[in-house]
N, C-alpha and C positions, 0 to 999 in steps of 0.2 A: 274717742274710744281708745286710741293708740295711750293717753295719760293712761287710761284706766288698766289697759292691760299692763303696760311698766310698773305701775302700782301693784298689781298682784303679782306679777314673779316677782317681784322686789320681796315683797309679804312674803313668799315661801320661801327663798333665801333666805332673810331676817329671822324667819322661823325655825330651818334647819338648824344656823349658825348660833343661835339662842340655845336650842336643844344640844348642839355639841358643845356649848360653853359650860352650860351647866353640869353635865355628864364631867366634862376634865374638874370642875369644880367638887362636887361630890366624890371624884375620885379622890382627889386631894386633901378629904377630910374637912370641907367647906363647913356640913352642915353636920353635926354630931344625930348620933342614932340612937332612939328614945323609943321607948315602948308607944306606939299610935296612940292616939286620942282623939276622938271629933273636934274640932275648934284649934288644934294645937299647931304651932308653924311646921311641924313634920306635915301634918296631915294638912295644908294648903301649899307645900312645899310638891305633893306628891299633887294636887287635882291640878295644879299649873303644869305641871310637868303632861300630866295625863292630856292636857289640854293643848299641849304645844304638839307633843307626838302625833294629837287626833289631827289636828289640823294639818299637818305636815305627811301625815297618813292618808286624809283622804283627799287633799288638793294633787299629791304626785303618785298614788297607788301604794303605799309601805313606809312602814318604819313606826307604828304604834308599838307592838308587841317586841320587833328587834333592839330599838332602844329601852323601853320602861322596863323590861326583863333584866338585863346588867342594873340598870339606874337601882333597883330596888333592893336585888341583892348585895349591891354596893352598901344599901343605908342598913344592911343586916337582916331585911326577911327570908325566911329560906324560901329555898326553889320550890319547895311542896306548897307554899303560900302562897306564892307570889304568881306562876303560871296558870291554876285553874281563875284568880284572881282577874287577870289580864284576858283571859278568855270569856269568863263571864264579861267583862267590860266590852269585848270583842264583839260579841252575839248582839248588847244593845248596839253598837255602833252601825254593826248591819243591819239591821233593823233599819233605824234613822235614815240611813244614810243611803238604803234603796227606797225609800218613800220621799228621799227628797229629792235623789237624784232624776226618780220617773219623772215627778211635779215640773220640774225643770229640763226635761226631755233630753236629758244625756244617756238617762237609760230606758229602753225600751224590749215589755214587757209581754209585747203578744205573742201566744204560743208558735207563730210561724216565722217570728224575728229572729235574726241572729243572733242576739245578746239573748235571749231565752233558752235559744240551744244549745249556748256555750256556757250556761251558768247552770243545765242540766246536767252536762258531761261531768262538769268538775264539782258539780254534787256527788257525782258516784267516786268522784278519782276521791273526793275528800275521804269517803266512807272509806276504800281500801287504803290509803297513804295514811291517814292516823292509826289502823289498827297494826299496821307495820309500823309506823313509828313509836308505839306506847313497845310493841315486843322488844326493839333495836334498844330503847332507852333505858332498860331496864339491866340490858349486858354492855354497853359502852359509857365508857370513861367521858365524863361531862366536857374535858376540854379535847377530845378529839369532835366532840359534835359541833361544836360551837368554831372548831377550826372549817368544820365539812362545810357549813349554813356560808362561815365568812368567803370563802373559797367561792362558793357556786354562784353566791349573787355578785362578786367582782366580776367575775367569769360574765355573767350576764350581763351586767353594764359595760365588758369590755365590747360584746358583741354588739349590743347597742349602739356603740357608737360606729361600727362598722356596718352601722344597718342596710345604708343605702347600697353598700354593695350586698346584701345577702337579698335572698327571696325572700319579699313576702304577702305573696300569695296566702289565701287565708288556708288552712291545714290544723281540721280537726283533729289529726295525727299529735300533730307539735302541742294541740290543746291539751289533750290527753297526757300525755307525757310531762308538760310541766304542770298542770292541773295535780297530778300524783306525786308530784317533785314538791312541790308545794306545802301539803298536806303533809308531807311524810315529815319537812321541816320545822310547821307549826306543830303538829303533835309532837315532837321529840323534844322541844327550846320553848316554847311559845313565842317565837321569831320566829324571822327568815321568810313568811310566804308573803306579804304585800310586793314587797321587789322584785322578786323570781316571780308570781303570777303575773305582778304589772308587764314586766321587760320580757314576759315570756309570749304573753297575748299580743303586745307589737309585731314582734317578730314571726308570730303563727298568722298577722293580716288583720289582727282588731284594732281601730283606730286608736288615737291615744286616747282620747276623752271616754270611749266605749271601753277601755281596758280599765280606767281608772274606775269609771263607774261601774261596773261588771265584779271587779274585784270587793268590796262591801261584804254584797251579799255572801259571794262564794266564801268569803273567810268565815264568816259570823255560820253559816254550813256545818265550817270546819271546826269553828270551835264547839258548839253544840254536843257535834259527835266527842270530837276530844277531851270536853267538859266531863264529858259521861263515862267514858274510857280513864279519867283520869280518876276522877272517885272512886271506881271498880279497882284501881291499884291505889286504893290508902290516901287518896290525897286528902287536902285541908283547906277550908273555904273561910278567910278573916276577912267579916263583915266589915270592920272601920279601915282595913286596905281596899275592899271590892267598891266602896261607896265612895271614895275621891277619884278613883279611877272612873267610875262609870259618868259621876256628875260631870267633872273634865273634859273628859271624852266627847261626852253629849253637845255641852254647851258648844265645842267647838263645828259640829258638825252643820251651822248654818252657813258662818262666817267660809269653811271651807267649800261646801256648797258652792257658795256665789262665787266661790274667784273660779271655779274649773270652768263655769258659763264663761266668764270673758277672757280667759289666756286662752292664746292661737296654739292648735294642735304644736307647730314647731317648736313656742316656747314651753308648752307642755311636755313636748320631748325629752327637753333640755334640761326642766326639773325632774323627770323621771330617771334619765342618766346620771344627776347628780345627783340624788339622793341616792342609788342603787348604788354607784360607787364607795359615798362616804358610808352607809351602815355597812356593804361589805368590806369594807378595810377596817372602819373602826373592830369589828369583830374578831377579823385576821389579828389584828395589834394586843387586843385586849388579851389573847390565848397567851401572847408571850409574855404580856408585862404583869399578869395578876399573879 
């Protein structure tokens, strides 16, 4: 068992580290930018991409939407494309990925469970947090948001790692509150909530495998509502971006499945805090350097 679990933190390292290679690479003008096409190396450049994020998303709780959001605008789609894009691909992922996690008994679904009641509360926080975030986003300047998202998930992996000394006692209060925090960030960027909901549910008393699994659904909630809010101001839905992202996404969602079963909460910890650290820095960096 002990190979098997070094094997999948290995696998989510390898995977992060993959997805930030490529990000510096497409910075750098790796891959040129071409009107999409089915079949075309843009358009299997973008479902590996969607595929690396998924898997990396739902083994450590975030980082779908934080990274493939820059990644895309980088290859030239605009932000009107590219978010409701990322959100419809968000919605199947939750989908998938609470039918697969129940199957697999990381999450649990009876209305007197505790993962039932905390994926209530932040059904409602999602509905108030996206309709403030679509009004916020329509008066602020793109790279002060994108400064605000990078800011608050270092902030929360910093805490993260000071976990052992803070309380955590479970505190539907703290649910609440980052559940809203959340939401307000996915509607505004189509990033920033996997991190902040994951490292926020730790710290409010949700174990780490019940955070990571917990989180899915509540995004895919969030996108839904924000899907809909987003159409109602003008946005734009491009079928041959929505469709590498979703098939990506999907396919990863087994393989990620099975490693959250055998990595030990601790080492589960340890890819939650590193992931939340690297998307919230890479985002701080990105505000200075673009």
């Amino acid at each position: 068992m002990s190979v098997i679990k070094k094997s999948a933190t290995l696998a989510v390292v390898g995977a992060l580290l993959a997805a930030c290679a490529s990000i510096i690479a497409l910075n750098n003008g790796a891959f040129a930018t071409h009107p999409l096409q089915p079949g075309s190396a843009g358009w299997f450049v973008i479902l590996g991409a969607a595929f690396l994020t998924g898997y990396i998303d739902t083994c450590v709780g975030g980082g779908h939407g934080t990274l493939l959001t820059p990644v895309l605008i980088m290859l030239g789609f605009p932000a009107k494309m590219v978010v409701p894009a990322i959100l419809l691909s968000e919605i199947c992922i939750g989908l998938l990925a609470t039918v697969l996690n129940h199957r697999a008994g990381n999450l649990h679904l009876a209305h007197d469970s505790l993962h039932w009641k905390v994926l209530m509360v932040l059904a409602g926080c999602s509905l108030v947090g996206s309709i403030l975030a679509v009004t916020a986003a329509v008066r602020l300047p793109a790279q002060w948001i994108d400064l605000y998202i990078g800011l608050v998930v270092v902030g929360v992996g910093i805490l993260m790692l000071t976990g052992r000394k803070l309380s955590r006692t479970f505190s539907m209060k703290r649910i609440v509150l980052v559940g809203a925090v959340a939401a307000f960030n996915k509607g505004i960027s189509g990033g920033g909530y996997g991190p902040l909901l994951t490292s926020g549910q730790v710290l409010s008393g949700v174990s780490e495998k019940g955070a990571v699994s917990i989180t899915p659904p509540a995004r895919g909630l969030t996108g839904a509502i924000s899907v809909a809010l987003y159409f109602f101001s003008k946005g734009t839905l491009e079928p041959n971006l929505a469709l590498p992202l979703i098939i990506g996404s999907l396919l990863a969602m087994p393989v990620a499945v099975a490693t959250v079963t055998v990595i030990e909460p601790t080492m589960l910890r340890k890819g939650i805090v590193l992931s939340t650290l690297l998307l919230g820095a890479f985002l701080v960096v990105r505000v200075f350097i673009r």
